[in-house]
C-alpha positions as CSV (number, residue, x, y, z in Angstrom):
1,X,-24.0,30.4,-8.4
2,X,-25.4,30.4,-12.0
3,X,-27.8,27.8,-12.9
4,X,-25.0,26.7,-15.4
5,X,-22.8,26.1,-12.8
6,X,-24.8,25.1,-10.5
7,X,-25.5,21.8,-13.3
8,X,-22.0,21.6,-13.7
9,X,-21.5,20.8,-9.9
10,X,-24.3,18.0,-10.0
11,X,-22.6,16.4,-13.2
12,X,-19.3,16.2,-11.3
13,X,-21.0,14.6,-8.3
14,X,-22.7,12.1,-10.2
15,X,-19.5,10.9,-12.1
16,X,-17.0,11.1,-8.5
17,X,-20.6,9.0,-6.4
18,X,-19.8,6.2,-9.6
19,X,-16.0,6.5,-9.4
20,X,-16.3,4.5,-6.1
21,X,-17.8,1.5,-7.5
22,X,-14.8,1.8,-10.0
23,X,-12.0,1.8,-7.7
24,X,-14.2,-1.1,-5.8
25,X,-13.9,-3.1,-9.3
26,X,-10.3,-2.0,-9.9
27,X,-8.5,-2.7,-6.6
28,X,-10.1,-6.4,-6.8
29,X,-7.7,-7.8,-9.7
30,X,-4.3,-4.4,-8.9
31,X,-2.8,-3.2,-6.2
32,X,-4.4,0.3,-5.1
33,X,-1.4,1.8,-4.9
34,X,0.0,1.1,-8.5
35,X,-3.9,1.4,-9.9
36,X,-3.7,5.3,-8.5
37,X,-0.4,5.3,-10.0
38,X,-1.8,4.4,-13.4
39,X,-4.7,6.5,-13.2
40,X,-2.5,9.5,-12.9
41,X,-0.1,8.7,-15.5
42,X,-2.8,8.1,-18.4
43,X,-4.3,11.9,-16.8
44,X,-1.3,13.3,-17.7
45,X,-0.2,11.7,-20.5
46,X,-0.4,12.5,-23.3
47,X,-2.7,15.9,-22.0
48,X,0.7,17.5,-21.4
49,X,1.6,17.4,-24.9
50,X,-1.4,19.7,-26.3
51,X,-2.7,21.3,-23.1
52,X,-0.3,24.2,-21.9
53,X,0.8,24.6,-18.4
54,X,-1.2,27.1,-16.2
55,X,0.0,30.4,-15.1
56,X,1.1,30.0,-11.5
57,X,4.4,28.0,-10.1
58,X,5.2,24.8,-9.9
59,X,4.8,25.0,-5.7
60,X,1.4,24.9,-6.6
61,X,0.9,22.6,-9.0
62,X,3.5,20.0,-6.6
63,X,1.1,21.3,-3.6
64,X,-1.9,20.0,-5.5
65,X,-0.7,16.9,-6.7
66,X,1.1,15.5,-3.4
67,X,-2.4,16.5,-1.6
68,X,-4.6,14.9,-4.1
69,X,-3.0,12.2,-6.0
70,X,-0.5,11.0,-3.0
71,X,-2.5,11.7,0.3
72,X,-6.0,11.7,-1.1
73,X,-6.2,9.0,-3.6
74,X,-3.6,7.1,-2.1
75,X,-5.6,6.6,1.5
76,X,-8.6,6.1,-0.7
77,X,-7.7,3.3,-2.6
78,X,-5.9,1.5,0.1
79,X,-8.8,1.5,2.5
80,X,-10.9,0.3,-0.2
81,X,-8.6,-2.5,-1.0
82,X,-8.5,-3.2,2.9
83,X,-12.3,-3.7,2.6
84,X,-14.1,-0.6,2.8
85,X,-17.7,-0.4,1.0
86,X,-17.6,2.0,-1.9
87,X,-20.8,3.2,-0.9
88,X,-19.2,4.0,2.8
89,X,-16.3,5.3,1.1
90,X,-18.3,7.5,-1.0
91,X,-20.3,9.2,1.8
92,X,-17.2,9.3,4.5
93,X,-15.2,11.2,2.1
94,X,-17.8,14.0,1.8
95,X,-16.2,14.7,5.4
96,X,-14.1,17.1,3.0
97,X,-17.0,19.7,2.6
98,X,-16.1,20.5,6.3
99,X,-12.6,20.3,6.1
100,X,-12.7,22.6,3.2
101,X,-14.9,25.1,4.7
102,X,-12.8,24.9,8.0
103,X,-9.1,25.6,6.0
104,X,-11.3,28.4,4.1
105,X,-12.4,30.0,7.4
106,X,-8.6,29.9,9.1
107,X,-6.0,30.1,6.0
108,X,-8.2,32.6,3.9
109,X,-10.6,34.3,6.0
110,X,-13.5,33.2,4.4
111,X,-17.0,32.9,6.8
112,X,-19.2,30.7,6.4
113,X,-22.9,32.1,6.7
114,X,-25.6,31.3,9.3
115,X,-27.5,29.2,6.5
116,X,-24.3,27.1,5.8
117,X,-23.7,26.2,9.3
118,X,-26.8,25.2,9.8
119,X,-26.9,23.2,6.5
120,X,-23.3,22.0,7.2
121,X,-24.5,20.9,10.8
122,X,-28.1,19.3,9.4
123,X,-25.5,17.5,6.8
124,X,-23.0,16.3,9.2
125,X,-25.7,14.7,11.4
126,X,-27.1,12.5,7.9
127,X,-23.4,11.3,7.7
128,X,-23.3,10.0,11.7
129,X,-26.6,8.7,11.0
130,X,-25.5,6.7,7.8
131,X,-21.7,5.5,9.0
132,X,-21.9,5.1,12.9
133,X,-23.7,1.8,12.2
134,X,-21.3,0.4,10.3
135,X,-18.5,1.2,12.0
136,X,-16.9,-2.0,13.8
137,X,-13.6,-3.1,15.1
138,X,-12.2,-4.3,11.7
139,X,-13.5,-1.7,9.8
140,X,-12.0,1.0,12.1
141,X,-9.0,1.3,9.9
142,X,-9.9,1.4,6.7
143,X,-12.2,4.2,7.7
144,X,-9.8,6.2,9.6
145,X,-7.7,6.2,6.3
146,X,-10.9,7.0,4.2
147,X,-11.5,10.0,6.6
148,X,-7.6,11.0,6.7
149,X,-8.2,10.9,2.5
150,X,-11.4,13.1,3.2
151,X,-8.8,15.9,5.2
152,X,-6.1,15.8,1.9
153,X,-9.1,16.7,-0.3
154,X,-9.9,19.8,1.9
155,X,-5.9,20.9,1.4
156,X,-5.9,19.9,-2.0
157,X,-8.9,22.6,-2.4
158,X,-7.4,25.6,-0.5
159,X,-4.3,25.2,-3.2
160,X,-6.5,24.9,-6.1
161,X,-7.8,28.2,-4.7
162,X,-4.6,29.7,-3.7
163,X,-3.5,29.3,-7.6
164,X,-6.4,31.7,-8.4
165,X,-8.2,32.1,-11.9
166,X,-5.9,29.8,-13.8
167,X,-6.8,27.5,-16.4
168,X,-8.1,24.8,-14.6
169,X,-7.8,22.0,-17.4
170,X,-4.1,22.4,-17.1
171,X,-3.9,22.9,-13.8
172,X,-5.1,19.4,-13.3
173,X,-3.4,17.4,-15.9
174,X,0.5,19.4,-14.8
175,X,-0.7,18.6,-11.7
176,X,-1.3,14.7,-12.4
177,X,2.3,14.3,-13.5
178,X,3.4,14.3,-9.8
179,X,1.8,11.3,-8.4
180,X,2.8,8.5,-10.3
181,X,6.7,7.9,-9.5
182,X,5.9,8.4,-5.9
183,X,2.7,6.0,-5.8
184,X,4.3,3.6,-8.2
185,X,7.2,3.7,-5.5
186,X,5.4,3.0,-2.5
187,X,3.6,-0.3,-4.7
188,X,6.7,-1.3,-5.2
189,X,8.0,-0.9,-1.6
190,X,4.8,-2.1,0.0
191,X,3.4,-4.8,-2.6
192,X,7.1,-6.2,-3.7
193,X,8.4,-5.9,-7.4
194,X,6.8,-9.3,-8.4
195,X,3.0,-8.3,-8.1
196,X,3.8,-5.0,-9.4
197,X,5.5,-6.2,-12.5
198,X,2.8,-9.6,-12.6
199,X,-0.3,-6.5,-12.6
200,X,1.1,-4.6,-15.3
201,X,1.4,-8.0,-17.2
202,X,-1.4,-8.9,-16.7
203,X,-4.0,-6.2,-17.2
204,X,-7.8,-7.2,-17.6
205,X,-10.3,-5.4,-19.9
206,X,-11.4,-4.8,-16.2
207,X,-9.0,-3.2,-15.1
208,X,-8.1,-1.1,-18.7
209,X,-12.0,0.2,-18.0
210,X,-11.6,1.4,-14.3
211,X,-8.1,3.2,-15.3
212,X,-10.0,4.8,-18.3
213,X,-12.9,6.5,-16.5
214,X,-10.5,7.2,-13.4
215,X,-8.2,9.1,-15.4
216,X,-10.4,10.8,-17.8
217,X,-13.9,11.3,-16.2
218,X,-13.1,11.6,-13.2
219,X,-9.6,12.9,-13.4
220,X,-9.4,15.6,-15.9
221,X,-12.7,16.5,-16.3
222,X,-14.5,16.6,-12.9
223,X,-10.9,18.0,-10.7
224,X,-11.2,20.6,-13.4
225,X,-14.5,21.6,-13.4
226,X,-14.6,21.7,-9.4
227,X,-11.3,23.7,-9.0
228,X,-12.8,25.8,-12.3
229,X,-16.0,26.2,-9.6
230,X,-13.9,26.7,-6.8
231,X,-11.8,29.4,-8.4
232,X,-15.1,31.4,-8.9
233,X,-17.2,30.7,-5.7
234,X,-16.3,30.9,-2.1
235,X,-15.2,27.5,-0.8
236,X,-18.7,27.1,1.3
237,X,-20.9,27.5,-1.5
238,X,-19.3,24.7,-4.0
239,X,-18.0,22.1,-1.7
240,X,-21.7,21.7,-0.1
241,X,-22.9,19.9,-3.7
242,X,-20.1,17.4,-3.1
243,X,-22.5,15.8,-0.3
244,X,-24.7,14.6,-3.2
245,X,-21.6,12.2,-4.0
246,X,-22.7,9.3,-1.6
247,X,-26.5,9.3,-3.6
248,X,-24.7,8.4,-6.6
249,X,-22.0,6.4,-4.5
250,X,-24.7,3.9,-2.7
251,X,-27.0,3.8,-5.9
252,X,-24.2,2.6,-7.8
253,X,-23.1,0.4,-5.0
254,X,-25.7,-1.3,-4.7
255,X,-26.6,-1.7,-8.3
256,X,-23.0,-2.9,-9.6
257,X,-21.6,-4.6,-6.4
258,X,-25.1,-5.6,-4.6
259,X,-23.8,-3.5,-1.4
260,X,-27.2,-3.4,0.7
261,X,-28.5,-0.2,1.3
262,X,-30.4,-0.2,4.4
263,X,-33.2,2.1,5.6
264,X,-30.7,4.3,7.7
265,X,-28.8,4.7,4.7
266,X,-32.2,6.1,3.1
267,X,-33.1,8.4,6.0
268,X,-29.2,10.0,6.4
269,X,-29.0,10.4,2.5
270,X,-32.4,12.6,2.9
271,X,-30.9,14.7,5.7
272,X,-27.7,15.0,3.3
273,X,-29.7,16.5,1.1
274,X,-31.6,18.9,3.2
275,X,-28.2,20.3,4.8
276,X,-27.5,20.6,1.1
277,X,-30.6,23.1,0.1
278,X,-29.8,24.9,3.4
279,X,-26.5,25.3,2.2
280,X,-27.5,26.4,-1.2
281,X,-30.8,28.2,-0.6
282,X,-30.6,29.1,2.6
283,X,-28.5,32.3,1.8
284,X,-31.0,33.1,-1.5
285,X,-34.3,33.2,0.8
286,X,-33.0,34.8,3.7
287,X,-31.4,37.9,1.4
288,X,-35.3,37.9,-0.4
289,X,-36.8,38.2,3.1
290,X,-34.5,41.0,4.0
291,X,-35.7,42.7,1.0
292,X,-39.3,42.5,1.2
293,X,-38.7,43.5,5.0
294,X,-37.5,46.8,3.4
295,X,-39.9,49.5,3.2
296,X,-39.9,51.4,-0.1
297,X,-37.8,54.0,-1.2
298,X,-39.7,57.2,-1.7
């Protein structure tokens, strides 16, 4: 990847690790279900008006936004209303790196290499390290639904790749319009009418904020950018930088909510990172080898 792009991966990961401690904030005074719901509609609206809709069919664009707004973000924000950590949230859904690269390798025949195993593998074992501690009988749900979430993401990238080189700004925000009457819905079915209608009555500066950065930052500009990256780059070269998420996740954690971060946490985000430089170097070094192993041309 270009250096460019290779900044414009780390930006995105930095701005989804901090979107955690948002939904933390934002599920505290809505329900999840009608604050995903709201995130979507204020990421469409009013983009559709000025932003044209992409060049592929709506199968897509309905694939993308049941898999991403329903499954993903709707699993996502109801485990972490049912109590899980954003900082554990942030790191368990980085489970969709391997669930990418795993619907890549069967649906599109893409390998991965022998330095992105390894990296994946190295990665994979700084995630057990970090969430098997945590993991107790209560919390058992809310992390089965945060890793359920983590599976939608990986389908939600194999359609943004199906849909090809479109433009991905679009693609995101057409997209966004088909979450909202479903989640809104489901608030309304699982929540009841009255704290549906008393949330949207009621709506805090707190609550206005998280909405804002999750349907702009996080929404239009970051899905974009990483389905823009995806578009261009095999599957098991971008989703790797998505395992810096939990850094920024935990940091923010335990900065905004005073979530502890405990020496484990320190050692598995470390390892996280090394599967990461595997991942991303790995391939760079070993093709430089190769060439110095080549004897000159006469």
């Amino acid at each position: 990847m270009p250096l460019g792009h290779c900044l414009l991966a780390l930006l995105v990961t930095v701005i989804w690790g901090l979107s955690f401690v948002v939904i933390k904030i934002g599920v505290g005074s809505t329900p999840p279900l009608l604050l995903a719901a709201l995130r979507f509609t204020f990421a469409a609206l009013p983009a559709v008006f000025f932003i044209a809709r992409p060049k592929t069919n709506w199968r897509h664009l309905a694939a993308y936004g049941f898999f991403l707004g329903i499954a993903q973000f709707g699993l996502l924000f109801t485990a972490i209303a049912f109590g899980m950590p954003a900082s554990l949230a942030s790191l368990v859904m980085q489970a969709q790196v391997f669930f990418t690269i795993l619907f890549a390798a069967v649906l599109m025949g893409e390998r991965p290499g022998p330095c992105q195993i390894v990296g994946g593998a190295v990665a994979c074992l700084g995630l057990v390290l970090i969430a098997v501690p945590r993991l107790e009988g209560s919390e058992a749900l809310p992390f089965m639904m945060t890793v359920a979430a983590a599976a939608a993401w990986g389908v939600a990238n194999i359609v943004s790749k199906k849909a090809g080189r479109v433009d991905m700004l679009g693609f995101v925000v057409w997209s966004s319009l088909i979450p909202p009457i479903p989640l809104l819905g489901l608030s309304l079915w699982i929540d009841g009418p009255s704290r549906v209608a008393d949330a949207l009555t009621h709506l805090d500066s707190s609550t206005l904020a998280s909405v804002a950065y999750l349907a702009y930052p996080t929404t239009v500009f970051a899905f974009a950018a990483w389905a823009y990256l995806l578009s261009r780059h095999p599957a098991a070269t971008v989703t790797p930088f998505a395992l810096l998420v939990p850094l920024a996740g935990i940091a923010g954690g335990s900065v905004f909510l005073h979530e502890a971060l405990v020496p484990i946490e320190a050692v598995g985000g470390a390892i996280i990172v090394l599967g990461l430089a595997l991942n991303i170097l790995g391939p760079h070094f070993s093709r430089r080898a190769e060439g110095k192993a080549e004897p000159p041309s006469a």
